[in-house]
C-alpha positions in Angstrom: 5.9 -28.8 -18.8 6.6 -32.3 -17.1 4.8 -32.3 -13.4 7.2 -35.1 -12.3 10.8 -35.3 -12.1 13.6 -38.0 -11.1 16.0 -36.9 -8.8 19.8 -37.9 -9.6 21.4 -41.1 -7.6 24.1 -41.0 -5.6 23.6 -37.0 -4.3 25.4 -35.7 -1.1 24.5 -33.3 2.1 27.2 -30.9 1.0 26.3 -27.9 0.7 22.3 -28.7 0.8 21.6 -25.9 3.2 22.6 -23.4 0.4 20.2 -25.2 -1.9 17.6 -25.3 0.0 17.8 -21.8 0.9 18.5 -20.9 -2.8 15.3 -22.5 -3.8 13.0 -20.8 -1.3 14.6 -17.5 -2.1 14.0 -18.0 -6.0 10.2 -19.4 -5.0 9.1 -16.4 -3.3 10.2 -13.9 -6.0 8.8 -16.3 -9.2 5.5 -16.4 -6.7 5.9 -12.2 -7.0 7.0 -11.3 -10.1 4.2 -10.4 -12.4 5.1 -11.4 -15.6 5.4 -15.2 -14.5 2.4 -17.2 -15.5 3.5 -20.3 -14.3 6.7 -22.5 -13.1 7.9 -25.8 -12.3 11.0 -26.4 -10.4 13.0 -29.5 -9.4 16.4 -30.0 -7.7 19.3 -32.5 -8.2 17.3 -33.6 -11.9 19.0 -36.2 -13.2 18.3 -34.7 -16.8 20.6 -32.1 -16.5 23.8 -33.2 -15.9 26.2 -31.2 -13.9 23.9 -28.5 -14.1 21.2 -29.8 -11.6 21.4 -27.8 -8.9 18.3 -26.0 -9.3 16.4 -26.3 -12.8 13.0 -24.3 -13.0 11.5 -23.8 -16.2 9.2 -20.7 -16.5 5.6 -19.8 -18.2 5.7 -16.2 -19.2 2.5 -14.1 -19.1 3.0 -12.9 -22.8 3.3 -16.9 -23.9 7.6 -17.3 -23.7 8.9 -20.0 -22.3 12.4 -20.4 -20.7 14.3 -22.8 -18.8 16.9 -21.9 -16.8 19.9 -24.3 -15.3 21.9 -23.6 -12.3 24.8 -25.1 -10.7 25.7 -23.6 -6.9 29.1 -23.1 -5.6 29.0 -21.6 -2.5 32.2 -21.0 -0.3 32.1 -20.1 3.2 35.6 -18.5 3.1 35.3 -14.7 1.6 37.9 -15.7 -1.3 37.9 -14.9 -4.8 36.7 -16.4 -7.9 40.3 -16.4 -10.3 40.9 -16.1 -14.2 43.1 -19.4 -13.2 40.2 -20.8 -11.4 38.1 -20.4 -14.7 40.9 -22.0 -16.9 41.6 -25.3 -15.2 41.2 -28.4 -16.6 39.1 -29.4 -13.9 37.4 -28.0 -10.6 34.2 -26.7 -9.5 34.8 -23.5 -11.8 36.6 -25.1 -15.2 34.8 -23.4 -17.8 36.2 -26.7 -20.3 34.5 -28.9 -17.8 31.0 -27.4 -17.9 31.9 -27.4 -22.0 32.1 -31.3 -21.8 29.1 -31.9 -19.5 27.3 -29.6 -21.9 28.2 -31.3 -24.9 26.7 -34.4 -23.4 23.1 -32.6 -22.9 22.7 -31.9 -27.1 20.3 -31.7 -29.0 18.0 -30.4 -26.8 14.1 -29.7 -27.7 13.9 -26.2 -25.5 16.0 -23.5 -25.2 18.9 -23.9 -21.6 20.2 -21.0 -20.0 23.2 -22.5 -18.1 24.4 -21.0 -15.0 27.1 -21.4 -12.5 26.3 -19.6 -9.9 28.3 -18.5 -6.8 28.9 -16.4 -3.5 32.3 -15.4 -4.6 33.6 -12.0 -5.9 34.8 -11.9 -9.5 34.9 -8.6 -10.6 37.1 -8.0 -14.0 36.9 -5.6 -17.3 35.1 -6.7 -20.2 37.7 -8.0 -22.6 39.0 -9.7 -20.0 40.9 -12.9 -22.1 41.3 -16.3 -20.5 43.3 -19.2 -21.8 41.2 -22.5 -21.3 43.7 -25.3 -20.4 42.6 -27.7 -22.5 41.4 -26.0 -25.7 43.4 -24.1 -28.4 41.2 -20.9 -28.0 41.1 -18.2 -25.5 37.5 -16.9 -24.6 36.5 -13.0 -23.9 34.5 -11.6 -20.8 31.8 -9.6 -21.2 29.6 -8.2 -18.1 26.0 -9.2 -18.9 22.4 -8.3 -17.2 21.8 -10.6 -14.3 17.9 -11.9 -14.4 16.5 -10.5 -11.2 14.7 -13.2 -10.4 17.7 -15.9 -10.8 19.9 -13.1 -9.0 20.3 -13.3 -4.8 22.2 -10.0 -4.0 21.3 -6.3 -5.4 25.1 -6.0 -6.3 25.4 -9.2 -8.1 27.9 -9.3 -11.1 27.1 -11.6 -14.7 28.9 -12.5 -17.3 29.3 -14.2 -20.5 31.9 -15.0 -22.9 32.9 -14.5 -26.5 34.6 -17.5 -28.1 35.5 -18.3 -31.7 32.4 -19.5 -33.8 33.0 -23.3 -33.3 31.9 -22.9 -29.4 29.2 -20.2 -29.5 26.4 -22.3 -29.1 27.7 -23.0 -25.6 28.5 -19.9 -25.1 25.2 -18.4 -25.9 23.8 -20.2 -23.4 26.4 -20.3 -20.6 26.3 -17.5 -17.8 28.6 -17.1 -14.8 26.4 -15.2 -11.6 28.8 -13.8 -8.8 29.2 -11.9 -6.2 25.9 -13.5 -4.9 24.7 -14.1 -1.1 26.6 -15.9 1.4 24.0 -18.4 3.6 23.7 -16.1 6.3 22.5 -12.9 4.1 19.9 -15.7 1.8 18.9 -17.0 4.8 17.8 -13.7 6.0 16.7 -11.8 3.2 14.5 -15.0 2.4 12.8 -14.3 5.7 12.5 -10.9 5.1 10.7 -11.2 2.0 8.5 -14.1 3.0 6.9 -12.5 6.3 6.9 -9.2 4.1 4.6 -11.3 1.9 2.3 -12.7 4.2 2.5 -10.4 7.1 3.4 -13.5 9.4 5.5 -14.6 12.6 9.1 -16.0 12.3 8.0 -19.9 12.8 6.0 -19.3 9.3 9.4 -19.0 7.6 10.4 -22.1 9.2 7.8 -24.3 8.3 8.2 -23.1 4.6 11.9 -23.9 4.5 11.3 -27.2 6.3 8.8 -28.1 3.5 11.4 -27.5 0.8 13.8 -28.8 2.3 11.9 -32.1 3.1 11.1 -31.8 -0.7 14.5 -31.7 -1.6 15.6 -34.7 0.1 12.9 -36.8 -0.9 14.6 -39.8 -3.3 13.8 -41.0 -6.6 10.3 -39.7 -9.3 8.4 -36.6 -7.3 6.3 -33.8 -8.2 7.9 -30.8 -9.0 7.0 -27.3 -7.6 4.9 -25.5 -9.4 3.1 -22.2 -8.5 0.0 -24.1 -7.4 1.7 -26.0 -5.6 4.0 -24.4 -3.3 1.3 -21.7 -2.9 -0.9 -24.4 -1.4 1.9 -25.4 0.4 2.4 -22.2 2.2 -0.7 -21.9 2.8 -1.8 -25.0 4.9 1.4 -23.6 6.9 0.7 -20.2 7.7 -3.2 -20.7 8.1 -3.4 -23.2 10.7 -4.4 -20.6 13.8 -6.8 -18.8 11.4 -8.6 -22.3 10.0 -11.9 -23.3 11.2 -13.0 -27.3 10.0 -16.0 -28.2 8.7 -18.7 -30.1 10.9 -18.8 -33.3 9.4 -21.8 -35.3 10.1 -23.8 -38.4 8.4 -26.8 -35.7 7.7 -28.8 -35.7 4.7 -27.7 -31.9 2.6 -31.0 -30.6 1.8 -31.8 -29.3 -1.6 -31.1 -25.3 -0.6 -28.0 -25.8 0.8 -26.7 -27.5 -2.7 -28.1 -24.6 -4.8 -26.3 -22.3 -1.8 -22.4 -24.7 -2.6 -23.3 -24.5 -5.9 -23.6 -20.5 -5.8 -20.5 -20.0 -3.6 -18.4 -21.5 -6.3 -18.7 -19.0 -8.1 -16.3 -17.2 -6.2 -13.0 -17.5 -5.0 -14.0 -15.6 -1.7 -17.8 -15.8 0.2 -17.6 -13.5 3.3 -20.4 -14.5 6.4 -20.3 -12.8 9.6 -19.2 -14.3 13.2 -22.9 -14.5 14.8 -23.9 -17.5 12.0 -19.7 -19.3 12.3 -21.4 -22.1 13.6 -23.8 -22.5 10.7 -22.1 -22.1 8.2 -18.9 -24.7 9.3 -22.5 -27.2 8.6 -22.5 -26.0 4.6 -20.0 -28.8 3.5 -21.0 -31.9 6.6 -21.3 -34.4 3.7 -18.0 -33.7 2.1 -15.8 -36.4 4.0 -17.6 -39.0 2.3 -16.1 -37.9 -0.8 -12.5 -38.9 0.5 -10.7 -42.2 -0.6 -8.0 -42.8 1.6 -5.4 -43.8 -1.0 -5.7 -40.2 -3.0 -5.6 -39.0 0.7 -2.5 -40.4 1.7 -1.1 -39.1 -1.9 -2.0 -35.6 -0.9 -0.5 -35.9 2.0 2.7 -36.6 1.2 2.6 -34.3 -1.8 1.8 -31.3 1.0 3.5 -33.0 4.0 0.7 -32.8 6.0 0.0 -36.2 7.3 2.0 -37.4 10.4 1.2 -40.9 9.7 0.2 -43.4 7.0 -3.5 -43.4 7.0 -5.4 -46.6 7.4 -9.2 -45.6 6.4 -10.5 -42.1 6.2 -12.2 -42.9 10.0 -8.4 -42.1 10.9 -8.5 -38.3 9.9 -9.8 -35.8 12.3 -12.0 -33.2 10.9 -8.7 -30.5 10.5 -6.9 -32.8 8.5 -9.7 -33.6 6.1 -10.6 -30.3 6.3 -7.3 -29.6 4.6 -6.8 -32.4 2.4 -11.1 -31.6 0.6 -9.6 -28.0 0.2 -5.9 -29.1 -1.7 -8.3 -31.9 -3.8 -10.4 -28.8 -4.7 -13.8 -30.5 -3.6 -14.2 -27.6 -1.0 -13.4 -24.3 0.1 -11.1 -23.6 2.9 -13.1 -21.9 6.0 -11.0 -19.1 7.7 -11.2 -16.4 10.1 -10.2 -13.1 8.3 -6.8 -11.7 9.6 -4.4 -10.2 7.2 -2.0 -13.2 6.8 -5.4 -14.6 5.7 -6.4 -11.9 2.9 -2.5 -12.2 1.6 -2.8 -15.8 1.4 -5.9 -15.6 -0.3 -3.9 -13.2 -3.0 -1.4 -15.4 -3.7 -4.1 -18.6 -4.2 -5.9 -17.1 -6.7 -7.4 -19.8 -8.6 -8.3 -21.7 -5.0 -11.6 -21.4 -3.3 -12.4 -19.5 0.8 -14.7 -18.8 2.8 -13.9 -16.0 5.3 -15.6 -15.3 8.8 -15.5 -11.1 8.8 -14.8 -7.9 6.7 -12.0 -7.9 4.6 -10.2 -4.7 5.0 -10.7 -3.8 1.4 -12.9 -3.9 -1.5 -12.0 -7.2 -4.2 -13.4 -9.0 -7.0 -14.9 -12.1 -7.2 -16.1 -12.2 -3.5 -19.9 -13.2 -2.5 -21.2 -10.9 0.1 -24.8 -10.4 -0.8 -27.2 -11.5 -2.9 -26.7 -8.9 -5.8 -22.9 -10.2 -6.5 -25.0 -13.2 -7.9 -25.3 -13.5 -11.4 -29.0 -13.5 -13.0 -29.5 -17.2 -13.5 -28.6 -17.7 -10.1 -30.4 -15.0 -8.5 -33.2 -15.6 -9.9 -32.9 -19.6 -8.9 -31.8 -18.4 -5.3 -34.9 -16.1 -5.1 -37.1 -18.1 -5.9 -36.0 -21.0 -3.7 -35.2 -19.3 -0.6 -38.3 -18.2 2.0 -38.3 -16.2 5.0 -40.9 -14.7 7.4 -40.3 -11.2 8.4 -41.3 -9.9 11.7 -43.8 -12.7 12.5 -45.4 -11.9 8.8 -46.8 -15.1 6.3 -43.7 -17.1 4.9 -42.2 -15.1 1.6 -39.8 -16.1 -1.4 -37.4 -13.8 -2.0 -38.4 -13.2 -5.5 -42.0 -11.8 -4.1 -39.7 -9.3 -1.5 -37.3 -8.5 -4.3 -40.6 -7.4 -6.5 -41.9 -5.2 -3.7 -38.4 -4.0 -3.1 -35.2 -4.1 -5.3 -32.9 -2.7 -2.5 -33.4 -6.5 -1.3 -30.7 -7.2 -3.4 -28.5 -5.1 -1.7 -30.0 -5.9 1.9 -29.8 -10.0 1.9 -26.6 -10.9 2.5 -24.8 -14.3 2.8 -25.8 -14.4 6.6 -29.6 -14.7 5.7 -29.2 -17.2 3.0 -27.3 -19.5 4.8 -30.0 -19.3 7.9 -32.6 -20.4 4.9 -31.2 -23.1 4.0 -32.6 -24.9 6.7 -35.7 -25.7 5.4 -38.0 -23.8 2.8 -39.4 -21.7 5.5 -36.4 -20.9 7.5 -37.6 -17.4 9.9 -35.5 -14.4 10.9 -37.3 -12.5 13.1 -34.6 -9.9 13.5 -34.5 -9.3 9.8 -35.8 -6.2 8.4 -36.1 -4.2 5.3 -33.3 -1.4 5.3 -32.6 1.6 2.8 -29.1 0.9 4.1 -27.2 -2.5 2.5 -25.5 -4.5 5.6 -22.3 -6.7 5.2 -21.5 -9.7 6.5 -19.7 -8.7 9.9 
């Protein structure tokens, strides 16, 4: 799939706000459907025609691969979609003139679903004939299956049509979605479903829709949305009173605290507890010098995070290159666990965390203690890392783990990060436990 698309010249305001809220709706149920791998979705393409509304083209889990089309009439008026209006020579519903722009779209490479989509009631029997104006034939309709996804109301109608053989390639591929949501009910059942989601206040929705919105409006070659990239979005938006920033400093990272990054990446989730928060925002102090201001001023605009045009990466504060390391995947993203937190964390799977606190359930891929490593690492870790215990002689923790194998159980990430300090770090607290601890 192309990441980029060029949006069409000379597009209007009218009727954006349905757009806009069309696309967030159709976001947050390709983000939940389960059979999606993947998607990328662009507004007012200039690629297709009349029919680029919304065009989002889909990654199936099982390998399929669809694109779908769709052209929004929305009236505010509670009138009725006619066999007349369907007929027409021209109009926003003549059938003959989506037949011309499609004609105008051929050969193309991928299979189109084309779909005019509206908030008004059409509601006749299959068999239904309609004369097209401007063509000899008559076509036949024929109540279809709505896609659930494309669909915005639980008692929206679809149809298609039979027409003689000449014109069933476009028919094949054409599909008429009524009876859809007005603005008022997509505008609130797309709140619904996103604070459902996330489990977070009101503004959240806002800031979403003002991101694809602002999206949407943007002129000329952009990115399009793809499920990476909108969840990232989201999440810089919903996060911001649960994010802690890294401590960036000018200190030299000692050789522990690499092998510690390099273990942590592992993961997607390392859990450490609120008495070492301080520490631990220390683990990536070098990572600002990895920004180049250019790439950040890129991501910026990509994410809309950036109030300004930066000059020089002296012009970020430590939140915003906090955020940008994290979206350029050259960190993880430090948090303080909540439950908007843990959802967010769900929906990002193939980004990286780390989480001040307990989650409130049991998950893969998390890094809690020292047993979650595997063997290569462990044994690396072990024999790196020293502590005293209790006043005792300096110890690796390969010698404790040899006196005691529930010390795989008992150090957690707490410990290791205190030993990173140097290769004798103490803790004169710690002691050896029949019980594992957590990081709390």
């Amino acid at each position: 799939m192309d990441e980029t698309f060029k949006k069409r010249t000379g597009c209007t305001d009218r009727g954006k706000d349905y757009e806009h809220l069309y696309l967030s709706h159709l976001i947050l149920k390709l983000l939940t459907d389960s059979t999606v791998k993947d998607f990328h979705l662009s507004s007012n393409d200039e690629n297709f025609g009349i029919f680029d509304d919304v065009v989002v083209e889909i990654e199936y889990i099982n390998g399929e691969k669809q694109i779908y089309a769709v052209q929004l009439k929305h009236v505010n008026k509670g009138k009725t979609l006619t066999k007349n209006g369907l007929a027409e020579k021209r109009g926003n519903f003549s059938i003959s003139k989506y037949f011309e722009e499609w004609t105008k779209l051929r050969p193309s490479p991928v299979a189109i679903r084309f779909i005019l989509f509206t908030n008004l009631k059409f509601d006749v029997p299959d068999g239904e004939r309609i004369k097209l104006a401007n063509h000899n034939f008559e076509v036949s309709t024929i109540e279809s299956r709505q896609e659930l996804m494309l669909g915005s109301h639980e008692h929206g109608r679809c149809y298609q049509f039979t027409s003689p053989d000449k014109y069933k390639e476009f028919f094949g591929q054409f599909y008429l979605y009524s009876n859809q949501s007005n603005v008022d009910k997509l505008k609130n059942d797309t709140k619904t479903k996103l604070l459902q989601m996330f489990n977070c206040e009101e503004e959240g929705f806002d800031k979403y829709l003002q991101f694809v919105t602002e999206w949407s409006l943007i002129e000329g070659k952009k990115d399009k949305l793809s499920k990476c990239l909108i969840s990232r979005a989201i999440a810089v938006r919903l996060l911001g009173p649960y994010m802690r920033s890294w401590s960036f400093s000018g200190d030299q990272v000692g050789d522990n605290l690499n092998v510690l990054r390099k273990a942590m990446s592992q993961f997607q989730v390392t859990l450490f507890g609120k008495a070492v928060e301080e520490k631990v925002r220390t683990i990536w102090k070098d990572a600002k010098s990895k920004l180049e201001i250019n790439y950040c001023n890129r991501i910026g605009r990509r994410y809309q995070m950036l109030s300004k045009h930066a000059q020089a990466v002296d012009d970020l504060n430590d939140e915003e290159s906090t955020r940008l390391l994290w979206l350029m995947g050259l960190c993880p993203l430090p948090l303080v666990v909540n439950e908007t937190v843990e959802k967010v964390i769900d929906a990002c799977q193939d980004d990286k965390f780390v989480v001040i606190g307990a989650l409130s359930e049991e998950r893969e891929n998390v890094f809690r203690k020292l047993s979650d490593l595997d063997e290569r690492t462990r044994i690396n870790i072990s024999k790196r890392f020293q502590c005293s215990l209790q006043g005792r002689d300096t110890v690796t923790l390969d010698y404790l783990v040899k006196e005691n194998c529930k010390i795989l159980q008992i150090v957690t990430t707490n410990e290791l990060v205190q030993m990173t300090e140097s290769s004798a770090a103490t803790s004169s607290t710690w002691t050896l436990s029949t019980e594992p601890t957590t990081p709390l």
